[in-house]
N, C-alpha and C positions, 0 to 999 in steps of 0.2 A: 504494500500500500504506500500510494507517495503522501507525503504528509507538506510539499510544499505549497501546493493551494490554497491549504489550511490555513498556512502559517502568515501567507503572504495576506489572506483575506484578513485574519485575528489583526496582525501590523496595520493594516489600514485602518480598521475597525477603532480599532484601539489608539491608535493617531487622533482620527474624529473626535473621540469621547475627550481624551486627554487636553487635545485642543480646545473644547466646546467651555470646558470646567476653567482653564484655566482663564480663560478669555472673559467669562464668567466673573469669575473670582474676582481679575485683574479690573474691571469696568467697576464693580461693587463695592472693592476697594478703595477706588478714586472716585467715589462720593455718589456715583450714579446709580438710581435704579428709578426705574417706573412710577411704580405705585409705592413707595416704601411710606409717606406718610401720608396716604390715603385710607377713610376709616372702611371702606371698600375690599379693600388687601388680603383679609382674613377670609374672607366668603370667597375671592377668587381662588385664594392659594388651596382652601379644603375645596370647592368644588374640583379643582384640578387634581388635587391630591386623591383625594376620593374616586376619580375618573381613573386615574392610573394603578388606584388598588382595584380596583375590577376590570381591568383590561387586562393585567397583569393574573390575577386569577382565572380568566380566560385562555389566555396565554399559555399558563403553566397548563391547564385542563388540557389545554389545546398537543402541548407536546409528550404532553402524559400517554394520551392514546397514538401519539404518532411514534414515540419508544414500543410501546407494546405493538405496534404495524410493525417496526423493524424487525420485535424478535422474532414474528412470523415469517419471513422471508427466510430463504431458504439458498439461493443460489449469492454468489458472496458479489458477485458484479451490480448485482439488483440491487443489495444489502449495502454497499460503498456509495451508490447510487443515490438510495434513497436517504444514506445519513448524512453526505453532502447536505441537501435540501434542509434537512433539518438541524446540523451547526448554523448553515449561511443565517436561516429564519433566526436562532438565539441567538446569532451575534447580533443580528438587525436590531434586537428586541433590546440589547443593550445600549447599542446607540440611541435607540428612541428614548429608551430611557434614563439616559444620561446627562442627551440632548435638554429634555424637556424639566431637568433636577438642574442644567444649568441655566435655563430660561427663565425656569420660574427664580431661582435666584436674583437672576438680573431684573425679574418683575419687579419682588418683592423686599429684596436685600436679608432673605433673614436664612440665619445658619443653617437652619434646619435644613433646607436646598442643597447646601454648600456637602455638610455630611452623606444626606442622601445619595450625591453627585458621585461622591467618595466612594461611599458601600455599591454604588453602583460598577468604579471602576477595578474594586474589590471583587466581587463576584467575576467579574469579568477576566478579570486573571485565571481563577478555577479554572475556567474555561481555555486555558492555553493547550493548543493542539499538541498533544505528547502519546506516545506510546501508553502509556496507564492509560489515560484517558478514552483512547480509540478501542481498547481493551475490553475494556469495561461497558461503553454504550454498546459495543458491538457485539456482543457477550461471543468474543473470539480469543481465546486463550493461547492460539499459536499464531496471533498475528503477527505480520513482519511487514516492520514499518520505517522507510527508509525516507 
């Protein structure tokens, strides 16, 4: 199995997020955000917040069943095939959410964003394309990954 695709796509991925936060940060920083002393700010930030705890439990619902489609496969070309699709979609899923923990920071100016941004690019690490890893989703015990 080549694992350069993987890594080359995680590196870009992970560029973005990195970018997103710090750019983020950096603006927040120097004194700017949106809505930061709007008495408005709190209703935006939990409606959004609130939006992305149930997207995100979608999400997760959503690749729950698509690991349990993988074990089912059977031929190992299908099985590489189908897991592609489903890394690309969780790496996407952390950009989105990365993305949108460093926007709402820039909205709102408040930590809580800032951390979230963090644990977002925290999880995201886990995610680094590695032999265990491919292992493990793939429930392939002699894989060979170059």
């Amino acid at each position: 199995m080549d694992i350069a695709p993987y890594k080359k796509a995680y590196i870009g991925v992970l560029f973005i997020c990195i970018l997103s936060v710090t750019a983020s940060f950096l603006i927040v920083w120097q004194g700017y955000a949106i809505l930061a002393n709007i008495p408005e700010t709190k209703t935006v930030k939990d409606i959004i917040m609130y939006s992305m705890i149930g997207v995100a439990a979608i999400f997760s619902s959503y690749q729950r069943k698509q690991k349990q489609k993988l074990a089912t496969l059977t031929d190992f070309d299908e099985k590489i095939s189908f897991y592609q699709k489903i890394y690309n979609k969780r790496l996407w899923w952390h950009v989105i959410s990365c993305v949108i923990s460093a926007f709402l920071l820039f909205l709102t100016a408040r930590k809580f964003f800032l951390y979230l941004a963090i644990f977002d690019l925290v999880l995201m690490l886990l995610a680094f394309p590695n032999k265990m890893l491919f292992k493990k989703e793939l429930n392939e015990e002699d894989l060979i990954v170059h």
